[in-house]
C-alpha positions, -999 to 999 in steps of 0.1 A, spaced: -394 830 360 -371 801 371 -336 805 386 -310 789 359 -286 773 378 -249 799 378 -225 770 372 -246 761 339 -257 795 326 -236 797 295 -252 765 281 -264 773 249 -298 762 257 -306 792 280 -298 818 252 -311 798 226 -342 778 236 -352 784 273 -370 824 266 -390 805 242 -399 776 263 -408 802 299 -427 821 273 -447 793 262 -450 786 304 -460 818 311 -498 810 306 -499 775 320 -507 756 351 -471 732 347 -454 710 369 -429 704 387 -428 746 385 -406 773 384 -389 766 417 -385 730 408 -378 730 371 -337 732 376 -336 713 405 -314 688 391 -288 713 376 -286 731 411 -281 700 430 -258 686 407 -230 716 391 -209 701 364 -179 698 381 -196 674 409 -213 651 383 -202 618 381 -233 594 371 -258 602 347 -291 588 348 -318 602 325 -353 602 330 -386 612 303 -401 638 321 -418 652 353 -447 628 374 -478 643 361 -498 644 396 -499 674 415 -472 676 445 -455 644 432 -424 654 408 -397 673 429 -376 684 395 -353 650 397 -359 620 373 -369 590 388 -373 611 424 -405 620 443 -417 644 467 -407 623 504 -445 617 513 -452 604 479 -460 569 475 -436 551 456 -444 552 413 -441 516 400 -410 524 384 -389 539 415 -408 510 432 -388 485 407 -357 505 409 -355 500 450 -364 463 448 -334 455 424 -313 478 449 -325 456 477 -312 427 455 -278 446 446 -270 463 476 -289 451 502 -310 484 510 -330 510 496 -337 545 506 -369 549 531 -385 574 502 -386 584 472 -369 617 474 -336 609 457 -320 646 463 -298 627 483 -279 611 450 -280 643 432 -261 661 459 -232 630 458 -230 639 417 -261 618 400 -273 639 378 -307 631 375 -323 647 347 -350 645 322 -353 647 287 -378 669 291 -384 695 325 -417 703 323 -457 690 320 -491 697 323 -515 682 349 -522 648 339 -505 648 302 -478 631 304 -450 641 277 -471 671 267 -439 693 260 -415 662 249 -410 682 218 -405 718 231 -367 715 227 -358 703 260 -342 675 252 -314 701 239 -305 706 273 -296 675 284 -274 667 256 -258 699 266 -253 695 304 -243 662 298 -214 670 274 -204 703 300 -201 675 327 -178 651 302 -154 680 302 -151 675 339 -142 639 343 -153 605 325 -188 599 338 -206 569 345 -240 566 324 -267 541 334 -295 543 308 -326 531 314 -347 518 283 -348 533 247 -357 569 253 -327 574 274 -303 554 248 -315 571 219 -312 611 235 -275 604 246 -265 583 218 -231 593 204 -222 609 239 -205 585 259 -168 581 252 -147 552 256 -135 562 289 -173 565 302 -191 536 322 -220 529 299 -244 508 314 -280 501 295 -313 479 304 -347 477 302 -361 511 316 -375 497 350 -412 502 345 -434 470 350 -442 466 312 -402 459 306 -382 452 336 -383 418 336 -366 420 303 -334 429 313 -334 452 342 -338 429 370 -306 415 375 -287 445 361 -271 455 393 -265 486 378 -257 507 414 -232 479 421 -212 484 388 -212 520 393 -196 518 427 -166 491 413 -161 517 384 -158 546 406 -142 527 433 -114 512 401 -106 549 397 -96 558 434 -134 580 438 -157 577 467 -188 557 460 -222 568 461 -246 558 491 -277 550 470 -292 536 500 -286 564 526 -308 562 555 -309 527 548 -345 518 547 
């Protein structure tokens, strides 16, 4: 069975929902796995989150998801929609990362999650209504209690399963999800990583590198 993360173990989700769900794993072939599954809860503990960005769920090929939304395994080919998310970086900042492995956000306070944590080979959203989506309203409202947080939603999905979360206080930035059928309908152009960086920067915090190793 997967580790749950210490600094998020009282969530109600692991008493409640997540025996049910490892149960239900127990007898498949899933991705990303049970090493995996958390990674974005370990990477990120609540009191170092400062940007949410939420994701469906996990890359449905073999050796690609690495438990992060959005992020890759480092000798994964870029997916069209990371592949969008880089070029409007390049137009924002300047630079993108030289993979797709975005661990390298998480461990500067992104937390990158998905609605839902796990998949099957090949069938994408497969357990989008396993109760999943419970914990990510709840991690996000244990990281709120931290510190304002700076949301950047990406399309409908992630608007709708965090709606009536952010709080005045909270950065709330929302687009077109970045995939080629809808980024040219808002998302290009958002400089969303920019506006981050002025928000966090406006309230005397340390900005994130999104581009670390500057490729």
């Amino acid at each position: 069975m997967a580790t749950v993360p210490q600094a998020w173990a009282d969530l109600a989700f692991f008493h409640d929902d997540w025996p049910k769900i490892a149960a239900r794993l127990a007898d498949q072939d899933w991705l990303p796995g049970a090493d995996r599954v958390f990674a974005a809860l370990a990477l990120t503990p609540p009191d170092a989150a400062r940007v949410v960005l939420l994701g469906q769920d996990p890359y449905p090929t073999p050796g690609h998801a690495n438990g992060l939304a959005f992020s890759v395994t480092p000798d994964t080919a870029l997916p069209r929609s990371l592949k969008n998310i880089y070029a409007e970086m390049r137009d924002d900042l300047g630079a993108a990362p030289p993979n797709g492995d975005l661990a390298h956000w998480a461990r500067q306070g992104v937390l990158l999650l998905n609605t839902s944590l796990s998949v099957l080979p090949g069938q994408a959203g497969v357990h989008a209504k396993w109760g999943w989506d419970r914990l990510a309203r709840q991690a996000v409202a244990r990281a709120q209690a931290q510190r304002p947080l700076a949301f950047i939603l990406w399309g409908g999905h992630a608007q709708k399963a965090l709606a009536g979360l952010p709080r005045d206080c909270d950065l709330v930035i929302e687009s077109a999800h970045p995939s080629p059928l809808s980024a040219r309908r808002g998302f290009f152009g958002s400089r969303p990583f920019s506006r981050v960086n002025d928000w966090l920067t406006a309230r005397g915090e340390a900005e994130i590198d999104w581009t670390a190793g500057k490729g």
